[in-house]
SEDREN-117872 format. One record per residue (C-alpha): residue in three letters; y, x negated, z negated. Coordinates in Angstrom, 3 decimals. Layout:
REM residues N
<'ALA'; <Y; X; Z>>,
...
END
This chain:
REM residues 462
<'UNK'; <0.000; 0.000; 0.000>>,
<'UNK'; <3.446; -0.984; 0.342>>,
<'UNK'; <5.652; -3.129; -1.793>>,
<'UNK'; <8.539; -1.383; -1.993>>,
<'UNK'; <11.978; -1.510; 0.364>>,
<'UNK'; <14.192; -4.520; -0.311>>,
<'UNK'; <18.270; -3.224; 0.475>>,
<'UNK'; <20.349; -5.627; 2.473>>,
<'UNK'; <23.902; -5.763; 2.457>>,
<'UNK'; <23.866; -5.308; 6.565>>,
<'UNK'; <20.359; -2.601; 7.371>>,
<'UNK'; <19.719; -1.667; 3.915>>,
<'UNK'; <23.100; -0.680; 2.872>>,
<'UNK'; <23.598; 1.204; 0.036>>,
<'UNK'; <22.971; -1.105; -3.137>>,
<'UNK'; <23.913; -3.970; -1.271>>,
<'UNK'; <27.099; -1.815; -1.133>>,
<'UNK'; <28.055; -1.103; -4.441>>,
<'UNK'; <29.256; -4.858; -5.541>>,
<'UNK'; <32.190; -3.966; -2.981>>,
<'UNK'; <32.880; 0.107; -4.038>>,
<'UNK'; <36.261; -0.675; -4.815>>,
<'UNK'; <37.320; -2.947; -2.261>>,
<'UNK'; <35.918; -0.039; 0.099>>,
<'UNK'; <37.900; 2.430; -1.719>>,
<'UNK'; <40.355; 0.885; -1.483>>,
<'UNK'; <39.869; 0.214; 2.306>>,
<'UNK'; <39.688; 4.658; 2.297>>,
<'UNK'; <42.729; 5.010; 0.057>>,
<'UNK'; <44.741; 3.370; 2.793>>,
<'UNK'; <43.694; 5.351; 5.506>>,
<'UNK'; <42.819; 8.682; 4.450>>,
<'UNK'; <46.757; 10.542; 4.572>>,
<'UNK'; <49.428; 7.764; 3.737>>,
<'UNK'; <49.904; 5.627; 6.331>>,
<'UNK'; <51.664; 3.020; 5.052>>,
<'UNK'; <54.437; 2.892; 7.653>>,
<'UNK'; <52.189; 3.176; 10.471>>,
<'UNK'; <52.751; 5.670; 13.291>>,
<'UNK'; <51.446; 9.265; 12.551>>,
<'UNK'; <48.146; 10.430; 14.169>>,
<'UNK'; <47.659; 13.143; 16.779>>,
<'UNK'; <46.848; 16.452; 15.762>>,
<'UNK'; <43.753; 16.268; 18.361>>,
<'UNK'; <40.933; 13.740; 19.383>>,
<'UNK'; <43.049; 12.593; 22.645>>,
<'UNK'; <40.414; 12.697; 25.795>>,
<'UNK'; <38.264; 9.637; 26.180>>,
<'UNK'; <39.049; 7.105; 29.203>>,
<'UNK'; <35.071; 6.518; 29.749>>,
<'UNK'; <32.028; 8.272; 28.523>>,
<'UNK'; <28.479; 6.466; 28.452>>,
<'UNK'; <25.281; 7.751; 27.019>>,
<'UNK'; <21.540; 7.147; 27.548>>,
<'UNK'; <18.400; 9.070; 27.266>>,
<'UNK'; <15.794; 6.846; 26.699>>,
<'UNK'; <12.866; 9.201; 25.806>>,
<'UNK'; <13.126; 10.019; 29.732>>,
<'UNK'; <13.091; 6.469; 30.530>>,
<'UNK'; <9.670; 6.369; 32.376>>,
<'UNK'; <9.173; 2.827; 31.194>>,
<'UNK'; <9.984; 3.056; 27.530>>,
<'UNK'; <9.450; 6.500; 26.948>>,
<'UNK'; <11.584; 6.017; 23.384>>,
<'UNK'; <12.788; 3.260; 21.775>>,
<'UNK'; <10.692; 1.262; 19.435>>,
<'UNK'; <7.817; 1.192; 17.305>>,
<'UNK'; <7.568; 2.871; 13.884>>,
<'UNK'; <4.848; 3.214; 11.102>>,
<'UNK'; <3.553; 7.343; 10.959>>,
<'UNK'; <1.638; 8.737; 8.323>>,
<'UNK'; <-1.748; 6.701; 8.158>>,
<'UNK'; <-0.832; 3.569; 9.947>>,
<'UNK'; <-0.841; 0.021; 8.725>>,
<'UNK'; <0.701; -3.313; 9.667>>,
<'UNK'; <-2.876; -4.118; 10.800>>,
<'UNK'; <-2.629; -1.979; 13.290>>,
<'UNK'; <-0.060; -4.286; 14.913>>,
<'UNK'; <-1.976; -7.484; 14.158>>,
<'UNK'; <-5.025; -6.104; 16.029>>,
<'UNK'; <-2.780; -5.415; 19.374>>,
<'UNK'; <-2.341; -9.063; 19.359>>,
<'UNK'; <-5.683; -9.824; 19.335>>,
<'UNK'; <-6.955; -11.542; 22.929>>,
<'UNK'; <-9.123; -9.332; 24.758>>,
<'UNK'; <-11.399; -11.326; 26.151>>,
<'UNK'; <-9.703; -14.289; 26.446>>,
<'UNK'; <-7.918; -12.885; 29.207>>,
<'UNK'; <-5.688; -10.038; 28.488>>,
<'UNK'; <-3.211; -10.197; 25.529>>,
<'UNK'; <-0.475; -7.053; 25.084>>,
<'UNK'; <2.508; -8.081; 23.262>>,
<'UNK'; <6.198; -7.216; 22.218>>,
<'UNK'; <7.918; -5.927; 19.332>>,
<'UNK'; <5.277; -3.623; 18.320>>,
<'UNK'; <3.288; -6.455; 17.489>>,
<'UNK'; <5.104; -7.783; 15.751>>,
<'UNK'; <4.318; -7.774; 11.606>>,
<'UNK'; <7.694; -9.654; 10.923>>,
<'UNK'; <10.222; -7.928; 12.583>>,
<'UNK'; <9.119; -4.797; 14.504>>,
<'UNK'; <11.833; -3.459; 16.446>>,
<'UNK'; <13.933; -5.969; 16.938>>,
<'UNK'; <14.814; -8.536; 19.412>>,
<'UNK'; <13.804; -11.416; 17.655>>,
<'UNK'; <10.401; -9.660; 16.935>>,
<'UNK'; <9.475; -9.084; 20.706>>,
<'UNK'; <10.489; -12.883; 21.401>>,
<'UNK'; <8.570; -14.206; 18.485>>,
<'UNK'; <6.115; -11.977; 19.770>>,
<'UNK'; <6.005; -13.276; 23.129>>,
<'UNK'; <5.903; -16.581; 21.985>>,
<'UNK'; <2.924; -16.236; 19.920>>,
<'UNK'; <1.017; -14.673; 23.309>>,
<'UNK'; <1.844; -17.511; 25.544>>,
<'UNK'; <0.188; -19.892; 22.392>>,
<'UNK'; <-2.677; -18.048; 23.129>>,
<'UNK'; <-2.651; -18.484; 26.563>>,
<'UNK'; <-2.359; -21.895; 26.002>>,
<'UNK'; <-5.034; -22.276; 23.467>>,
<'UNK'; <-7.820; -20.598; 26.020>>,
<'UNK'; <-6.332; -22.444; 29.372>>,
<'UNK'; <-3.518; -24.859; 29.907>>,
<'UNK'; <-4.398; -24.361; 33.466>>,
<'UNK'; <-4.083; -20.884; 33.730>>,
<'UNK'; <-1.803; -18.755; 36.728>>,
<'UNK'; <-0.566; -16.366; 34.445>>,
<'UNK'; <1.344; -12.694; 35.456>>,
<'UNK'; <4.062; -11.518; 32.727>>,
<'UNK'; <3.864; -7.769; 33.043>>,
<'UNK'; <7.902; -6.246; 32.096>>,
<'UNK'; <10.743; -8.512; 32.156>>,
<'UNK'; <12.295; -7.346; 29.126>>,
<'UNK'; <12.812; -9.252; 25.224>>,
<'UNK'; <8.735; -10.568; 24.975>>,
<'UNK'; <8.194; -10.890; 28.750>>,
<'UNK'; <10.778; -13.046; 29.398>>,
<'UNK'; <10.160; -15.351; 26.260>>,
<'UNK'; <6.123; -15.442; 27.138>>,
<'UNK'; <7.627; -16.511; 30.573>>,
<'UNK'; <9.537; -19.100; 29.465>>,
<'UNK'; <7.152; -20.533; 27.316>>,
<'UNK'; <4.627; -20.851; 29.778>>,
<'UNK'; <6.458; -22.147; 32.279>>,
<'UNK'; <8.169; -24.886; 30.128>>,
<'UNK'; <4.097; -25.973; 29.437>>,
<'UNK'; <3.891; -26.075; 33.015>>,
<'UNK'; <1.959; -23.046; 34.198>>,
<'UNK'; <2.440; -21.375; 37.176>>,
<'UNK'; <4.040; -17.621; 35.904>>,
<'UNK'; <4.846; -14.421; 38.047>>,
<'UNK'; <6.584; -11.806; 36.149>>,
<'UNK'; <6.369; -8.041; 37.546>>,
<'UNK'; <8.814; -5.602; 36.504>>,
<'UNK'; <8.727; -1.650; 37.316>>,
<'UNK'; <12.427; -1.427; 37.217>>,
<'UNK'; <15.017; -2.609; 39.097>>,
<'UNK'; <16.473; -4.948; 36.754>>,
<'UNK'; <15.624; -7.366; 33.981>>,
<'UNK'; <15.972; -6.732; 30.614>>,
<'UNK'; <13.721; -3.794; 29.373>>,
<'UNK'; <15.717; -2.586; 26.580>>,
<'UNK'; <17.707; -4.707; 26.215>>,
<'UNK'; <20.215; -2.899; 28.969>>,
<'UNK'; <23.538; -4.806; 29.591>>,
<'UNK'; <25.637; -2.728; 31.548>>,
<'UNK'; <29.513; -2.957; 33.214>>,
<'UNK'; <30.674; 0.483; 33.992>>,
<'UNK'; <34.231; 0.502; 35.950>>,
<'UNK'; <37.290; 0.460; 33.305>>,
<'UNK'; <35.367; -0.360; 30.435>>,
<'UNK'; <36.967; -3.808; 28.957>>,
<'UNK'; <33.523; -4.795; 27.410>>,
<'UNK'; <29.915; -4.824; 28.477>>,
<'UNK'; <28.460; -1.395; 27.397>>,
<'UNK'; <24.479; -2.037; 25.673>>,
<'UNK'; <22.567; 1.032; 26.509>>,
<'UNK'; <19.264; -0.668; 24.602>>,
<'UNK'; <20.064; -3.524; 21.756>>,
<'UNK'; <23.455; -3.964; 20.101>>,
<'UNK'; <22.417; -6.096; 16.883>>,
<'UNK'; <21.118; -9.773; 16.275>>,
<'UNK'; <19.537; -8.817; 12.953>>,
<'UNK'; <18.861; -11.068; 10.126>>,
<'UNK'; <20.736; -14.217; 11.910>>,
<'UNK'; <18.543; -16.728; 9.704>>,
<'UNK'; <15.408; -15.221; 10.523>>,
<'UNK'; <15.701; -16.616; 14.092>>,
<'UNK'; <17.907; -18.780; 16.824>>,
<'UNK'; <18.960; -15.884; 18.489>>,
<'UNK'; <22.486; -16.162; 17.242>>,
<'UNK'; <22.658; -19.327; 17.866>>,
<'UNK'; <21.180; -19.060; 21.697>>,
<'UNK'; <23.861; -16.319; 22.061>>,
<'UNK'; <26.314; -18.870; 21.065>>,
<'UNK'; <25.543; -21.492; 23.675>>,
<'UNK'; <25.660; -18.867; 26.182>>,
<'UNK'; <29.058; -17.947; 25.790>>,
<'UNK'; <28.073; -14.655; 24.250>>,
<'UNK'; <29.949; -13.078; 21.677>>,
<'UNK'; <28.408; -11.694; 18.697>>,
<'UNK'; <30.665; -10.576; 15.486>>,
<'UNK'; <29.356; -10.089; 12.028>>,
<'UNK'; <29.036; -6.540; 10.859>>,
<'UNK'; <28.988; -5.824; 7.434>>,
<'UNK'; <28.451; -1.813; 7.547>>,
<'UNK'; <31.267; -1.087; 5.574>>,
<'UNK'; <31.468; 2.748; 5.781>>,
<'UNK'; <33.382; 5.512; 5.475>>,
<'UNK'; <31.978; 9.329; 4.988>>,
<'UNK'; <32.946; 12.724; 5.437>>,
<'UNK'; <31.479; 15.279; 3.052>>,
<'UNK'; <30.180; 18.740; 4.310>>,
<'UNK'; <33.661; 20.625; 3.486>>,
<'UNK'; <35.202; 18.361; 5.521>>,
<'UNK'; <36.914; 15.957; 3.138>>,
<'UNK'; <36.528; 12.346; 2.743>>,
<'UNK'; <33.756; 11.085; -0.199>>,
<'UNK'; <35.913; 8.845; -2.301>>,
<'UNK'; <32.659; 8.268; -3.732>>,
<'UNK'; <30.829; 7.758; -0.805>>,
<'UNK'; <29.229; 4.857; -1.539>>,
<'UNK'; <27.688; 5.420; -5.192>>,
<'UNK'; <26.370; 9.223; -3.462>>,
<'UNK'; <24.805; 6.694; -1.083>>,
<'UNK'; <23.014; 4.674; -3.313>>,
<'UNK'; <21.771; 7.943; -5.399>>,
<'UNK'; <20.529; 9.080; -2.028>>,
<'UNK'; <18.760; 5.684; -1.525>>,
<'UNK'; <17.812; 5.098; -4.881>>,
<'UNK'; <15.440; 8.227; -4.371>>,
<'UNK'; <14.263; 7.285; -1.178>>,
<'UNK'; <13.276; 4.088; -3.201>>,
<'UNK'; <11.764; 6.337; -5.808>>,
<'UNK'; <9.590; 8.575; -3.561>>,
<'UNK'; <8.560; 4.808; -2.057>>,
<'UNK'; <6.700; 4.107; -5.249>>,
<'UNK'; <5.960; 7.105; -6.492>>,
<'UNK'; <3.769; 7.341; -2.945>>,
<'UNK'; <1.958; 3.664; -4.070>>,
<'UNK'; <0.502; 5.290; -6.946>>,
<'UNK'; <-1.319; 7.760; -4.800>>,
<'UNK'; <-4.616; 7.732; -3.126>>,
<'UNK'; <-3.681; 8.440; 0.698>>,
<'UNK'; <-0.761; 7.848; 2.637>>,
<'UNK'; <1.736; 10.939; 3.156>>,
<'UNK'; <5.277; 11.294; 4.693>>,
<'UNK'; <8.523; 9.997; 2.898>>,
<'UNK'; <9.503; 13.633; 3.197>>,
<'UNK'; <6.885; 14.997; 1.406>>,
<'UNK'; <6.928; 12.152; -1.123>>,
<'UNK'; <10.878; 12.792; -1.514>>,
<'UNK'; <9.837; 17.024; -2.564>>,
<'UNK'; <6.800; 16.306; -4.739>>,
<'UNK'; <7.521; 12.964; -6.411>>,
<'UNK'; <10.770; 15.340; -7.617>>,
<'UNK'; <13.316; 12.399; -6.374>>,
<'UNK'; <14.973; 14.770; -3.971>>,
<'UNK'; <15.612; 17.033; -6.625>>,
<'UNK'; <17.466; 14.048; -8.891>>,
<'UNK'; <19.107; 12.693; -6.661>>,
<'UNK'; <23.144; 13.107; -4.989>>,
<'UNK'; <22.587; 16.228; -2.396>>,
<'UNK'; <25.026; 14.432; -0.134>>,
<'UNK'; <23.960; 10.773; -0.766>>,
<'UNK'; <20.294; 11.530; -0.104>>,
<'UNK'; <20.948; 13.167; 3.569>>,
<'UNK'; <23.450; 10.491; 3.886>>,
<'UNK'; <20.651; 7.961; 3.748>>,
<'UNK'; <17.603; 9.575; 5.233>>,
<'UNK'; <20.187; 9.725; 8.404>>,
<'UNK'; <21.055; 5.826; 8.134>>,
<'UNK'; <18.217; 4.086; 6.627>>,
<'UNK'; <15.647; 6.398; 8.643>>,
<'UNK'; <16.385; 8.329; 11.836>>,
<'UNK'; <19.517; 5.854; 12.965>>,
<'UNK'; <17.443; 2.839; 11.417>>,
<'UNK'; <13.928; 3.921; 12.677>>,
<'UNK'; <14.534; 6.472; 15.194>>,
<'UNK'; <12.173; 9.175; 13.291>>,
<'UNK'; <12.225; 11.638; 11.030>>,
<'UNK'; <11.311; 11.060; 7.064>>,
<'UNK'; <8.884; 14.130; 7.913>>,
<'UNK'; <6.771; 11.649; 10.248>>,
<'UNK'; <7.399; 8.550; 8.810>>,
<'UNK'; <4.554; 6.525; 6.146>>,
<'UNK'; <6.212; 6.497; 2.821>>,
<'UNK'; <3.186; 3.751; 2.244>>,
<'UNK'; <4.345; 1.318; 4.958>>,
<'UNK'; <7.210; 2.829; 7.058>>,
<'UNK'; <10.124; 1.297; 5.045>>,
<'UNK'; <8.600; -1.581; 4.628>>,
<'UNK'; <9.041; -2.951; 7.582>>,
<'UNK'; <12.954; -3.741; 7.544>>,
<'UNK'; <14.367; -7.313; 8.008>>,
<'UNK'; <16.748; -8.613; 5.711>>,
<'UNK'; <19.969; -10.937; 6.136>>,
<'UNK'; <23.195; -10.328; 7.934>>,
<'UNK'; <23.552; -8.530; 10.954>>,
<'UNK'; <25.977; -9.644; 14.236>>,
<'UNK'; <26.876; -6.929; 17.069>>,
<'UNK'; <26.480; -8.179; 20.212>>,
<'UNK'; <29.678; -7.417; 22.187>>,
<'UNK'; <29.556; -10.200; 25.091>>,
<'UNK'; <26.548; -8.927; 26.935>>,
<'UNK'; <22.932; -9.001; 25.827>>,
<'UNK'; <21.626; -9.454; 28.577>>,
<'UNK'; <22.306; -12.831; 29.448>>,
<'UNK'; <19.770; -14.211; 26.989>>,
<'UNK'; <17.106; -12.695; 29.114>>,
<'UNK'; <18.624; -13.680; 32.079>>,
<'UNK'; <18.516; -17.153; 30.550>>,
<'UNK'; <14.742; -17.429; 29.935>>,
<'UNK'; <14.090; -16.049; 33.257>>,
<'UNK'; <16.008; -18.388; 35.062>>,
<'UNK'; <14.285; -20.138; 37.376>>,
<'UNK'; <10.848; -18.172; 37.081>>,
<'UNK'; <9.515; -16.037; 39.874>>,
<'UNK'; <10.567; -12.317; 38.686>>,
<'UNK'; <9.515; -9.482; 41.145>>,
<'UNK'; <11.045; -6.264; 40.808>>,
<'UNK'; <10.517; -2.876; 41.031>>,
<'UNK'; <6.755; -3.683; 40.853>>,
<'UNK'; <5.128; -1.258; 38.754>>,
<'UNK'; <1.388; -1.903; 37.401>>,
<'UNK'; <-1.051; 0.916; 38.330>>,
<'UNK'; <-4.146; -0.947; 37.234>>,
<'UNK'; <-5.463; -3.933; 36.069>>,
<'UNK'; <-8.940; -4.913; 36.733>>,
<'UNK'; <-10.742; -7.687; 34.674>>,
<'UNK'; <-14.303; -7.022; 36.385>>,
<'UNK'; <-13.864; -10.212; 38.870>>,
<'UNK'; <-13.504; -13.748; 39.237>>,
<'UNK'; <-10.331; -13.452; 38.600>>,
<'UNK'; <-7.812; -10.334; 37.079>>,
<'UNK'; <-6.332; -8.481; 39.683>>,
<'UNK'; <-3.047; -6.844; 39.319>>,
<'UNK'; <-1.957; -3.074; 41.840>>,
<'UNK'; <1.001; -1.729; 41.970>>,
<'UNK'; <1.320; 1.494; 42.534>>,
<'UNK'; <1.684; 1.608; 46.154>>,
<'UNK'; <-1.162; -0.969; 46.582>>,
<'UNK'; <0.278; -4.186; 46.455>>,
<'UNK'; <-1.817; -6.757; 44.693>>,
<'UNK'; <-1.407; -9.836; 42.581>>,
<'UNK'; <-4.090; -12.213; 41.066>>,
<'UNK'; <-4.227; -14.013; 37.541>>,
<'UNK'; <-5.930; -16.212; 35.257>>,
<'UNK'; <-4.399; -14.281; 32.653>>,
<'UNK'; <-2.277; -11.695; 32.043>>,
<'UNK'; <-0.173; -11.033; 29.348>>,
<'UNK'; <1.574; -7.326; 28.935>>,
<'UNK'; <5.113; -6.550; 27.384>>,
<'UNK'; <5.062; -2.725; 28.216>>,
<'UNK'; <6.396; -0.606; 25.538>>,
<'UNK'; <4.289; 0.721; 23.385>>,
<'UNK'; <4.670; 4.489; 24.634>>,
<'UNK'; <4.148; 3.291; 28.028>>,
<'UNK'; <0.824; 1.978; 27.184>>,
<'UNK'; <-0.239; 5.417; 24.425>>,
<'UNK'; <0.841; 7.860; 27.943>>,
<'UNK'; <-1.827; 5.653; 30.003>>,
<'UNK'; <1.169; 4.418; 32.489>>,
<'UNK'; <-1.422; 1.556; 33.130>>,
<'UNK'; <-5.016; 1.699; 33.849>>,
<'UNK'; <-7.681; -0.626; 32.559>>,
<'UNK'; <-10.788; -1.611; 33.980>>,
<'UNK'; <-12.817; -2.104; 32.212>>,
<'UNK'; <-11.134; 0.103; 29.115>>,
<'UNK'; <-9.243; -1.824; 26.575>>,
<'UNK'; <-11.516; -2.226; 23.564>>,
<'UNK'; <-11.613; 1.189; 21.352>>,
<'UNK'; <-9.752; -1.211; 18.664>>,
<'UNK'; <-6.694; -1.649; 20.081>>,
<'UNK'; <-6.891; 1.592; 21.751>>,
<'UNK'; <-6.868; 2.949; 18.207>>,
<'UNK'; <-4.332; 1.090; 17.512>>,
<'UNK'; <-2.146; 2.264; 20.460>>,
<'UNK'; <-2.721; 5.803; 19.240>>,
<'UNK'; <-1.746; 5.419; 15.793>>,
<'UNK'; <1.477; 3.288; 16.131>>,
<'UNK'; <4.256; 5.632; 16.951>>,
<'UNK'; <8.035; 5.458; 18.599>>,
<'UNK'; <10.913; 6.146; 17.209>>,
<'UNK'; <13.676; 7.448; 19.644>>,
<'UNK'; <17.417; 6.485; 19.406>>,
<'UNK'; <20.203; 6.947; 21.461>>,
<'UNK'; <23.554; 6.044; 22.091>>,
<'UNK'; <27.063; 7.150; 23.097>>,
<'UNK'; <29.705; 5.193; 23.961>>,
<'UNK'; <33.119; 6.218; 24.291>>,
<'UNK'; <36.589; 4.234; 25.061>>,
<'UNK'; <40.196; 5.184; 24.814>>,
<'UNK'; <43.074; 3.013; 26.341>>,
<'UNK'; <44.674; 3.087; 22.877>>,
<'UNK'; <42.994; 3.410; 18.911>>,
<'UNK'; <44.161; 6.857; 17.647>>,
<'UNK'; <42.479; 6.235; 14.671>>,
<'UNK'; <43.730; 4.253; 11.499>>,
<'UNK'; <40.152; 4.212; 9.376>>,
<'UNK'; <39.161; 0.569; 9.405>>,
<'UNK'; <35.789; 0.843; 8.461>>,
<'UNK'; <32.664; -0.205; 10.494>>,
<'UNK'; <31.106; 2.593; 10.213>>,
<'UNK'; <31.703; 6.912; 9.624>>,
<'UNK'; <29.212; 8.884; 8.423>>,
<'UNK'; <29.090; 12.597; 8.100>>,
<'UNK'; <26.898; 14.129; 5.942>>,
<'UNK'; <25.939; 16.857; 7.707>>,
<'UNK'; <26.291; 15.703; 11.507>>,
<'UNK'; <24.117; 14.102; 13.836>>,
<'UNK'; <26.109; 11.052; 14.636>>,
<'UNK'; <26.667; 8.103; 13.069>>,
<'UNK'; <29.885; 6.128; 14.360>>,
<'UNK'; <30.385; 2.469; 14.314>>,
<'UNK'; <33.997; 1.651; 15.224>>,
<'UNK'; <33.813; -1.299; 17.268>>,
<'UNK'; <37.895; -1.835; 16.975>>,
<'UNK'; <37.197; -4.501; 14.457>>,
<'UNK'; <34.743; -6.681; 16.363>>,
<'UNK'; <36.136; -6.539; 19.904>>,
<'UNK'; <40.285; -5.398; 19.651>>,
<'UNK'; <39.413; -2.601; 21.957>>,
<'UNK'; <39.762; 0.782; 21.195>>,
<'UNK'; <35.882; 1.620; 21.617>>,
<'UNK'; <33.679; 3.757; 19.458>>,
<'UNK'; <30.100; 3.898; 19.593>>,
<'UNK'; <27.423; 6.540; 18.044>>,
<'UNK'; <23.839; 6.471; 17.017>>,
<'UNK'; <22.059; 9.782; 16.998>>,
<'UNK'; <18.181; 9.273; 16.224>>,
<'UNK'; <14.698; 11.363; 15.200>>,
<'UNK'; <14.717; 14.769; 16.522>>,
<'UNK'; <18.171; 15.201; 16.807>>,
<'UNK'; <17.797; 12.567; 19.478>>,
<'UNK'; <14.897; 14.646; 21.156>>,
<'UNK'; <16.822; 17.980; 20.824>>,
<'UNK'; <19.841; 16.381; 22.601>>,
<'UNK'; <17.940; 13.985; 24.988>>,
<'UNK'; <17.725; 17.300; 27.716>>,
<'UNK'; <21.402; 18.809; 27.070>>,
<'UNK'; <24.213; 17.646; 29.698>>,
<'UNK'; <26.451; 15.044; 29.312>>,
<'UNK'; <29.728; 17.383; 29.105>>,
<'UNK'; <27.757; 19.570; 25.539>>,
<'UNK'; <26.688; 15.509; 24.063>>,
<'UNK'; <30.398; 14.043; 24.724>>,
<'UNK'; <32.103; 17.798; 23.062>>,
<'UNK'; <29.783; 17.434; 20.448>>,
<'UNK'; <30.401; 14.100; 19.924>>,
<'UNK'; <34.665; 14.769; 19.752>>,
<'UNK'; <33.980; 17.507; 17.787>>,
<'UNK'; <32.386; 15.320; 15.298>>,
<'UNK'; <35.479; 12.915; 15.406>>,
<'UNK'; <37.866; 15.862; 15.568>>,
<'UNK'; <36.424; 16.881; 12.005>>,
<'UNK'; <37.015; 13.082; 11.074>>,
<'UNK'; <40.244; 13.165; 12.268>>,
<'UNK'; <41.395; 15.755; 10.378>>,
<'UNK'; <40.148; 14.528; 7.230>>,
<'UNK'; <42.589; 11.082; 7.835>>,
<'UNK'; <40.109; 8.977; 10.087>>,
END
């Protein structure tokens, strides 16, 4: 069973929080009516200049976001997707990951750790990367750097997976539809990869603002918070003491921590530390293992373009777009690889960075079958789903310097990216169901909803 959560000051927010309540309080003092001299705000939410959102739950090669614990999966379950089959075939990526599941620096780590067993079966292998996202491209790199010949197929038509740089027209910085963090900056050299590419990362420190449900600002945000988390924490090891594994929801009712704890702080956190953190719901979610899976350590927001750091371990390898794998066949000499409009490559080995999803809705055939093991283990896993939307104006009309706004009762959860990049851009998180319930509406209902979220903000001195 689990071991508890550990809070961080920059994922695990709330008690890392409360050694800086009043310096945040005093941040929401200064920008909640007085203004201090500065000009006076609009009445209304002005029109945004751009509007950006994604769906990635309709994304036919990710089919969500990232991987999550359920209710009666273990870690193991990832460490047996890494097993080898056969000496051949090895799946990797973030959901393999024990140390850092959904994360960037998981799915490279990942990645890594599959081309070292590449290496340890045949240095003289041809190997084929399937998906040129995170793991592919680090398994790519890797291999190529200990001299094997590497072809990387990707179904899309770009690099990246999700990680998702993109440049819409008037936006002043590169929009991230897929990854926006480095998290836990010591736990890896991505940060410091980013930096010798020229790409600018900020730290982010959550500092955070809420709204309550009438509509007025929690001067107390932060301590409801950690009441809310404190009985997420709670229902955590009140679930260890039990025989089977059961959902941090139900833990939360009949451990009796729901009913202790801050009505505000507790939906406050099941929002941030669960369906924005994990993309789920605390209905589906392990209270054994499912919070137990966060990184710790500080946090930077990518703001200079993701991308380029898979662009960077791809350079100079033989990528091959918009090739999606139909099949893979292990029965000969040697693996062969179809698209699906018959083109073929052969391999050695092969070593797949498909999303999880992708692999659980059978996007690839196997022959023969992967082992019932890590078919099992493909099953049980799940993903999370979390989206994004992005939204610029030519000028701030807010004053609220905090990183991020919560509501307690709305979908969204803001982070005002003024701070880290001087532009007047705002970016929300809306993950779990509400994701799924919104993932099929239009663009024009998402982007009212979303200014009707900020109009309520607004109004409350935001």
């Amino acid at each position: 069973m689990s071991g508890g959560i550990e809070p961080t000051l920059s994922r695990r927010r709330a008690l890392g929080l409360l050694g800086g309540v009043a310096a945040l309080g005093a941040l929401g003092a200064c920008s909640s009516g007085d203004d201090g001299g500065r000009r006076a705000a609009p009445r209304r939410v002005p029109d945004p200049a751009g509007f950006v959102r994604t769906r990635w739950a309709a994304d036919p090669w990710a089919l969500g976001a990232y991987s999550y614990l359920p209710v009666g999966a273990t870690p193991s379950r990832r460490e047996t997707l890494a097993e080898p089959i056969d000496g051949w075939l090895h799946l990797t990526g973030e959901a393999v990951s024990t140390g850092a599941p959904a994360t960037v620096h998981g799915a490279r780590a990942a990645g890594v750790a599959a081309a070292d067993a590449v290496l340890a079966h045949d240095d003289g292998a041809a190997v084929v990367v399937v998906g040129a996202g995170a793991a592919g491209a680090a398994t790519a790199r890797a291999l190529a750097e200990a001299g094997l010949e590497v072809v990387v197929v990707e179904a899309r038509d770009r690099t990246g997976g999700r990680i998702a740089t993109t440049a819409p027209a008037g936006w002043p910085i590169p929009v991230e539809l897929g990854a926006s963090f480095v998290h836990d900056v010591d736990a890896s050299g991505s940060a410091e990869r980013l930096g010798e590419l020229e790409v600018a990362a900020e730290p982010f420190t959550y500092a955070t603002s809420y709204l309550g449900r009438s509509d007025q600002r929690l001067a107390d945000g932060d301590e409801a918070y950690a009441s809310g988390y404190a009985a997420i924490e709670a229902a955590v090891a009140w679930a260890d003491e039990g025989e089977t594994d059961t959902s941090l929801a139900i833990a939360l009712q009949r451990s009796g921590a729901a009913a202790e704890a801050d009505a505000d702080g507790l939906a406050l956190a099941r929002r941030s530390e669960v369906e924005v953190e994990l993309g789920v719901d605390a209905g589906d979610l392990s209270a054994w293992w499912g919070l137990d899976e966060g990184t710790t350590g500080d946090d930077l927001v990518v703001v200079g373009g993701y991308g380029a750091l898979v662009d960077a371990d791809l350079d100079g390898i033989d990528v091959r777009l918009d090739w999606p794998v139909a099949s893979i066949d292990l029965t000969g000499d040697r693996i062969v690889l179809t698209a699906d409009d018959g083109r073929r490559v052969e391999a050695d080995q092969v070593v797949v960075t498909v999303p999880l999803a992708v692999l659980a809705a059978d996007r690839i055939r196997f022959t023969p079958p992967l082992p019932d093991a890590h078919r099992e283990a493909i099953a049980t896993i799940g993903t999370g789903l979390l989206d994004k939307v992005w939204l610029r104006w030519d000028e701030s009309w807010w004053t609220d310097e905090a990183e991020v706004w919560s509501t307690v009762d709305g979908p969204f959860e803001w982070c005002n990216l003024l701070p880290a990049t001087g532009e007047a851009v705002l970016l929300a998180f809306i993950g779990g169901s509400a994701a799924r319930e919104w993932s099929d509406r239009r663009d024009d209902d998402l982007q009212t909803a979303a200014l009707a979220d900020l109009a309520r903000l607004h109004r409350a001195g935001w």
